[in-house]
N, C-alpha and C positions, 0 to 999 in steps of 0.2 A: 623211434619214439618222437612226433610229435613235439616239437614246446611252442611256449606261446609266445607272442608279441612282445611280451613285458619281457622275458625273460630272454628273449637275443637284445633288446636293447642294453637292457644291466649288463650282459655279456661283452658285449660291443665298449660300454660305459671302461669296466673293471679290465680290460686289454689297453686300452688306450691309457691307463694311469698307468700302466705298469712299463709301457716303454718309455714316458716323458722322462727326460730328465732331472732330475734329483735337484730341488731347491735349495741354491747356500744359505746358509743360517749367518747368526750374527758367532756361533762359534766355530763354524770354519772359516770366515774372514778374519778371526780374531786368529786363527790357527797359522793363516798365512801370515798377518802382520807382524806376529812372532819368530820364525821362520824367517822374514824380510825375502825372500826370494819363493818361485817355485820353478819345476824345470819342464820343458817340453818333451814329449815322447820323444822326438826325434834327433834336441837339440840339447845341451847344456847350457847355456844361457840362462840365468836368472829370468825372469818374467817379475811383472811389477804386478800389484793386485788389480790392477787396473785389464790388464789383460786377461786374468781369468774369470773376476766376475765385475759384469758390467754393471755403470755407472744406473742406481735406480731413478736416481732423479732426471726425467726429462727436461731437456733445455729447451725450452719455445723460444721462435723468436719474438722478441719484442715490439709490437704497434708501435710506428713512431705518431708520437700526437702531436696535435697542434698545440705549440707553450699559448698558458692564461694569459693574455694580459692584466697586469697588475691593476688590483683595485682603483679606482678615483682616487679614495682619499690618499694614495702616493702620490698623485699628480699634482691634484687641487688642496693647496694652503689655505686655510682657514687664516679669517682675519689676524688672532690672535698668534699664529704663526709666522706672520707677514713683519708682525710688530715687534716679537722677541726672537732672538738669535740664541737656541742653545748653543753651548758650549760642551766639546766634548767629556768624558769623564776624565780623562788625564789632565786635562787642563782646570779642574776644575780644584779649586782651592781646600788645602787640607787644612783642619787646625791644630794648630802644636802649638803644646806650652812652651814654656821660657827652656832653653837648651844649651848647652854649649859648645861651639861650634870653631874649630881650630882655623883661624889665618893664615892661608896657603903662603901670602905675603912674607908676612912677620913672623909665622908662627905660632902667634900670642892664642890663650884661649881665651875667645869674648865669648860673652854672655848675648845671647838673639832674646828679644823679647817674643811672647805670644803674637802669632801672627792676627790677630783682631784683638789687640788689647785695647788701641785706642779707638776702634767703633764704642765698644762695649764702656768703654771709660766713659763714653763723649755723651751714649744714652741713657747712665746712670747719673751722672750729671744736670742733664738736662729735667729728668725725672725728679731729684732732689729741688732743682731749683723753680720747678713750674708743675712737676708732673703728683704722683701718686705718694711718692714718698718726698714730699716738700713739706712736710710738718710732722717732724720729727723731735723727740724730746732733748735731743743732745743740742738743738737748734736754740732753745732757749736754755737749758738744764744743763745743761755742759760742763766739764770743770772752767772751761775759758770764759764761763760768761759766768760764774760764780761770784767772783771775785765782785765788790763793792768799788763803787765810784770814787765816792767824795773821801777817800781815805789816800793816803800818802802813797810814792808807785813802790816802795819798799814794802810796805805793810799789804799793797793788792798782791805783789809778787810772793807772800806770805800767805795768800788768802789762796792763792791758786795752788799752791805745792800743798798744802791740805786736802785742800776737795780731793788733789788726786789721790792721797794717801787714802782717803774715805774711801774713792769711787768701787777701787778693789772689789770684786765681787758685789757687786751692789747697784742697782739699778739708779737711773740718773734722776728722778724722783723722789727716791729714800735719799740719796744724797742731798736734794737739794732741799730736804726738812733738814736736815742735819746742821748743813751748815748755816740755815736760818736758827734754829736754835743756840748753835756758837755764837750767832751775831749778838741774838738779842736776851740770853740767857744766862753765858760766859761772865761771873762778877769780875770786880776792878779788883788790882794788886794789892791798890792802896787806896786810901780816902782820898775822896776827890779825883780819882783820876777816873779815864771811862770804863766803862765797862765792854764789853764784845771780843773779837779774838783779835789778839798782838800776841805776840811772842812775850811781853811780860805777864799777861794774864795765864797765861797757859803754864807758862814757868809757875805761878804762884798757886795757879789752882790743883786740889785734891784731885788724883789719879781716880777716887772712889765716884765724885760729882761728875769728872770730863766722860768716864766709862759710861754714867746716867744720861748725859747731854745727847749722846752719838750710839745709846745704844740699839737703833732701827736700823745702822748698817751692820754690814757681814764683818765677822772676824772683830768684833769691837772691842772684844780685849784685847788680843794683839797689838788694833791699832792707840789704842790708848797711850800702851807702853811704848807704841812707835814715836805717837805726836809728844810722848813728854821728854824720852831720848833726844830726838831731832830739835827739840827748842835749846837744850843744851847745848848740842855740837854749834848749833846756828848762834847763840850768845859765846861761846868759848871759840871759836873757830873762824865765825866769818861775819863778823860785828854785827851781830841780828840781822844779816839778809841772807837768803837763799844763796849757793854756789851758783857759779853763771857759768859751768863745765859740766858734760854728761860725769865724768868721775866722781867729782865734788856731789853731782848729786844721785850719783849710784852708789857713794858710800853713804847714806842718809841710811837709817835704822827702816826696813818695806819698802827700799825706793828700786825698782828693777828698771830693766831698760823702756820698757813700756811710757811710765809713768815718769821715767828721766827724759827724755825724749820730748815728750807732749809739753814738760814744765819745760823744758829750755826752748820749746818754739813758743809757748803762751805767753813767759814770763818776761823770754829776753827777747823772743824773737829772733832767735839764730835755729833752721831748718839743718841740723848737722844727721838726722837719722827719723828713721817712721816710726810715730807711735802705733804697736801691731795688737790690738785687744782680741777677744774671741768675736768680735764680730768681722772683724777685716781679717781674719785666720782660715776663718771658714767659708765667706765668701769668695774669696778667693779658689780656694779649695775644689769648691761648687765649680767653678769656671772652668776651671784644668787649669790655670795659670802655673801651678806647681804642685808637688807631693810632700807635704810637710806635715813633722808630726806635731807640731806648737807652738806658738805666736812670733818665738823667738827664732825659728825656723823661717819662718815666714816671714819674718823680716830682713831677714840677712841675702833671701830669695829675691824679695821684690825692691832692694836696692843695690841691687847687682843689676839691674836694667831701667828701672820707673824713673825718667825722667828728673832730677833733682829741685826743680820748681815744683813737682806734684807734692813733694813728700807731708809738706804742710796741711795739706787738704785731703789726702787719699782720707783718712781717721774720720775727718767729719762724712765725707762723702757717703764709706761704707758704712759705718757707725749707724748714718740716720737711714741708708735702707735696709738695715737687719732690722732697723726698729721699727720700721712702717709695713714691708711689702716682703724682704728675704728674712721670715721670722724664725727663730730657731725651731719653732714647732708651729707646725701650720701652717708652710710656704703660702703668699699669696702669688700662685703664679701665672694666674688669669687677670690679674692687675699688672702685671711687671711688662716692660715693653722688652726688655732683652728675653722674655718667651715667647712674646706674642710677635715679636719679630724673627724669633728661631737662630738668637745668637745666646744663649745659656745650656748649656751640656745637662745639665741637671735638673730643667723645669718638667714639671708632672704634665705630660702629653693632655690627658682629662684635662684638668683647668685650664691649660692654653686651650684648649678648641671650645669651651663653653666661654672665653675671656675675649674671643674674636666672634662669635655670634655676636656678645652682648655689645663688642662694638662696634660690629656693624649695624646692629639695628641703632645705635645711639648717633652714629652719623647717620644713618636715612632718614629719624627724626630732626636732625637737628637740619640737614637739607630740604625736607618738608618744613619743615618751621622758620625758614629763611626763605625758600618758596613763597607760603603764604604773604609772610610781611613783603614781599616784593609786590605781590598780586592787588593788595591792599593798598596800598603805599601808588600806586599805579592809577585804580582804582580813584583814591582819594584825588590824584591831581587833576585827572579827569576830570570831576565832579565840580573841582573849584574852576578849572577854564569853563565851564558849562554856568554856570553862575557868576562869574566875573564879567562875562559875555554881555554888551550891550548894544542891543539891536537899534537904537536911535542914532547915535553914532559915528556906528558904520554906516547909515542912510548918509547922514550928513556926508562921511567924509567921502561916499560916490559922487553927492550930486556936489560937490568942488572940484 
């Protein structure tokens, strides 16, 4: 019989598959890897799967190529590269707060201050004294500059340990109505004598009228009963002046260390400890300088290291930039130079980069505006040698 074409090929096709041999799968290799061994017809010897079924992956050899040369810009330094020397990232300065740090020496545990404490001192200073936060309430409004002149230094020393019993809670404005009303409001003990605040008028005056005088500050019942206490101990205890010891005046009826502190450096001028209010508590804070949970924390923190000649000034310093520029709600931190310099942990990224646009446009103006008056000023002198110019003269002084 006859077949066709088609069908010796499929014949030809369906022979040829049947003698190839039989492809491994992935579960006879998995059969051997199990097994770890197989054995040869001839031989007992383990065989590795290597030897039964060959590796599928082809290994080409590799073109070896010609290496890139490295871009230009490896080569060639840009100006501004020429002119600044990075420094590696280990070398590069970390900040830590205030730490304490054992004396291989001695032993002893000192206290290390914040490694940029006194950049940051040095630019908030300068800011207080010339810069953003240089007019501040505490600058005039202060309890140390409460106190009246043309009165005796007993009675100013008198005048100051009030304000601060006032200041308590209480903004340095509302105090200083306050104690303007004590001044000019406070009647006399006795006929004929003055009126305003001594320590005999307070003695004499109703607890009901002194709570009326002062009642715009915080806590003024409190301190009522504080200021009528405290005139007592101060006429039975310490001949009508103020104690001149943080004890003497941290036993006073609302006198804490705070407020002890600030009177013995205002009053007497002895720097024996920092006064630490909620503005110099939390600025700090802001800084990393330390982890404290309140004022008093915070004090015992930052004279374990702060220099002893600061102690008197740190109070006004931070005082009057919480009042101006580190406000407790509403940081201004596109006016502040320790964000716009990138030394404050805590300044809002947003306001420092709109706080350096505006300042840079405000020196390109003020260097176009310093330009011009040069160009003018130039200008002008020109004009006058041009005009001062007298061409007769100079004929004269040729034909000499």
């Amino acid at each position: 019989m006859r077949t066709s074409k088609i069908s010796q090929e499929t014949s030809k096709l369906l022979n040829a598959t049947a003698l190839s041999p039989r492809r491994s799968t992935r579960t006879s290799i998995s059969r051997f890897a199990h097994n770890g061994s197989v054995k040869k017809e001839d031989s007992e010897e383990p065989l590795d799967i290597e030897d039964v079924i060959p590796s599928r992956k082809r290994k080409r050899p590799t073109p070896r190529r010609a290496a890139k040369q490295s871009p230009s810009k490896t080569t060639v330094k840009t100006e501004i590269e020429e002119t600044v020397t990075f420094s590696p990232a280990k070398e590069r300065k970390v900040r830590k707060p205030a730490r304490k740090v054992k004396n291989e020496e001695t032993g002893d545990i000192e206290i290390h201050p914040p490694n940029d404490w006194a950049e940051v001192y040095a630019v908030v200073k300068e800011m207080r004294t010339s810069g953003a936060a240089q007019h501040a309430a505490v600058d005039t409004m202060g309890c140390d500059k409460l106190a009246q002149e043309q009165v005796t230094p007993k009675i100013k020393r008198y005048h100051t340990l009030t304000a601060l019993m006032l200041s308590s809670q209480t903004k340095d404005t509302t105090n200083f109505q306050a104690m303007n009303r004590l001044y000019t409001e406070l009647p006399p003990h006795k006929e004929g004598a003055p009126g305003g605040l001594t320590l005999e008028n307070i003695l004499a005056v109703d607890p009901k009228l002194l709570n009326e005088l002062i009642w715009a500050v915080g806590f003024h019942n409190n301190k009522t009963r504080y200021i009528k206490a405290t005139a007592e101990i101060l006429r039975d205890q310490y001949d009508g002046d103020i104690p001149d010891t943080i004890e003497g005046l941290m036993g006073l009826p609302g006198v804490g260390p705070k407020m002890g502190y600030l009177c013995l450096s205002s009053a007497w001028g002895r720097h024996e400890g920092i006064g630490v209010d909620v503005h110099v508590h939390r600025i700090t804070n802001l800084w990393g300088w330390h982890k404290t949970k309140g004022p008093e924390e915070s004090r015992l923190a930052l004279q374990a290291w702060l220099p002893k000649e600061l102690w008197h000034e740190i109070n006004w310093v931070l005082v009057g930039l919480g009042q101006t520029v580190c406000l407790p709600v509403g940081r201004k931190c596109g006016e502040c130079e320790l964000g716009l310099r990138g030394l404050c942990k805590a300044a809002e990224r947003g306001k420092v980069t709109v706080g350096r646009k505006l300042k840079e446009e405000r020196i390109k103006e003020e260097n176009g505006t310093l330009l011009k008056e040069e160009v003018v000023k130039s200008e002008v002198m020109e004009g006058e040698m041009v005009v001062n110019a007298n061409p007769e003269e100079d004929a004269k002084r040729e034909d000499v």
